[in-house]
C-alpha positions as CSV (number, residue, x, y, z in Angstrom):
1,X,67.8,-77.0,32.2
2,X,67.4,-79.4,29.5
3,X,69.6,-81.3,28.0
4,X,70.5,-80.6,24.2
5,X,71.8,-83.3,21.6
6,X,74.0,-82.5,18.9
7,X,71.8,-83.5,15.0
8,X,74.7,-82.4,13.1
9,X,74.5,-84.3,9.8
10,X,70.5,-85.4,10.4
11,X,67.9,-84.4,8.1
12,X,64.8,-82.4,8.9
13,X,62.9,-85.3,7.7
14,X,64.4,-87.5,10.4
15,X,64.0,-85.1,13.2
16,X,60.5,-85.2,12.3
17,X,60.1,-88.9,12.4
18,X,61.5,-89.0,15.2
19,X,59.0,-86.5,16.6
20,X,55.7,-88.6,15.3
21,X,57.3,-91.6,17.0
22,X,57.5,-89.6,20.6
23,X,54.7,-86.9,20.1
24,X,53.2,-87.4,23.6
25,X,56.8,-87.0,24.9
26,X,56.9,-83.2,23.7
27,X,56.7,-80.2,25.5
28,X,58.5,-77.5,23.6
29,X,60.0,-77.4,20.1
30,X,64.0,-75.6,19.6
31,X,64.8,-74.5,16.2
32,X,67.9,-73.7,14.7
33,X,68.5,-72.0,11.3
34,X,71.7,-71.3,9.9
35,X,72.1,-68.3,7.7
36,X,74.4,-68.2,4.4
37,X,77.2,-65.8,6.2
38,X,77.5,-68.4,9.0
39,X,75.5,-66.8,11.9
40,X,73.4,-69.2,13.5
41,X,69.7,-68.1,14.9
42,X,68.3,-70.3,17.8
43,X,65.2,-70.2,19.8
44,X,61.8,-72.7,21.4
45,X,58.5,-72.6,21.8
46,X,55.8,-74.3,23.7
47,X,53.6,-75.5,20.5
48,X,50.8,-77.1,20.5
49,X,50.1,-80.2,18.9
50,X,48.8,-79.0,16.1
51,X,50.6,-76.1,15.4
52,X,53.2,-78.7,15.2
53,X,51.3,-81.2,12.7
54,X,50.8,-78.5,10.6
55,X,54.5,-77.4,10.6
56,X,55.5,-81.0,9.4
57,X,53.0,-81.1,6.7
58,X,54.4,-77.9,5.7
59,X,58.6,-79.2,5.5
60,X,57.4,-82.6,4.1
61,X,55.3,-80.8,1.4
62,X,58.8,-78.8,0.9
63,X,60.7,-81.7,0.4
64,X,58.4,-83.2,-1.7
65,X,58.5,-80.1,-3.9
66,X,62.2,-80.0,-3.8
67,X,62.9,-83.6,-4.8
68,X,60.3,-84.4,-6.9
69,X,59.5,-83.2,-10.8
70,X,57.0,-81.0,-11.7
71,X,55.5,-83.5,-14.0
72,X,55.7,-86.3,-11.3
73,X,53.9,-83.9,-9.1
74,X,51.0,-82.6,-11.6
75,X,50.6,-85.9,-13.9
């Protein structure tokens, strides 16, 4: 069975990383998303590699979007 870590506290962004730095070292991805009332929804795939580049473009566009101005975005 694996073995899961507590990220409590860590950003997607760091997870991420942290998955570039070890890509040849995955074999599944877990996902977590926790719902305004509280209820948590779990649950992993078996992704392939670039399924998974994809979804990291995807989150880091997100961010980008999130943190950045409009007018920083579209000069």
């Amino acid at each position: 069975m694996a073995k899961v870590e507590s990220l409590y506290g860590t950003t997607p962004v760091e997870i991420f990383e942290s998955g570039l730095e070890n890509a040849n070292d995955i074999v599944g991805v877990a996902t977590a998303v926790m719902w305004k009332d509280g209820r948590i929804t779990v649950g992993w795939s078996n992704v392939d590699p670039a399924s998974l580049a994809r979804m990291i473009l995807m989150l880091d566009e997100k961010q980008r979007r999130d943190t950045i101005s409009d007018a920083e975005l579209n000069p």
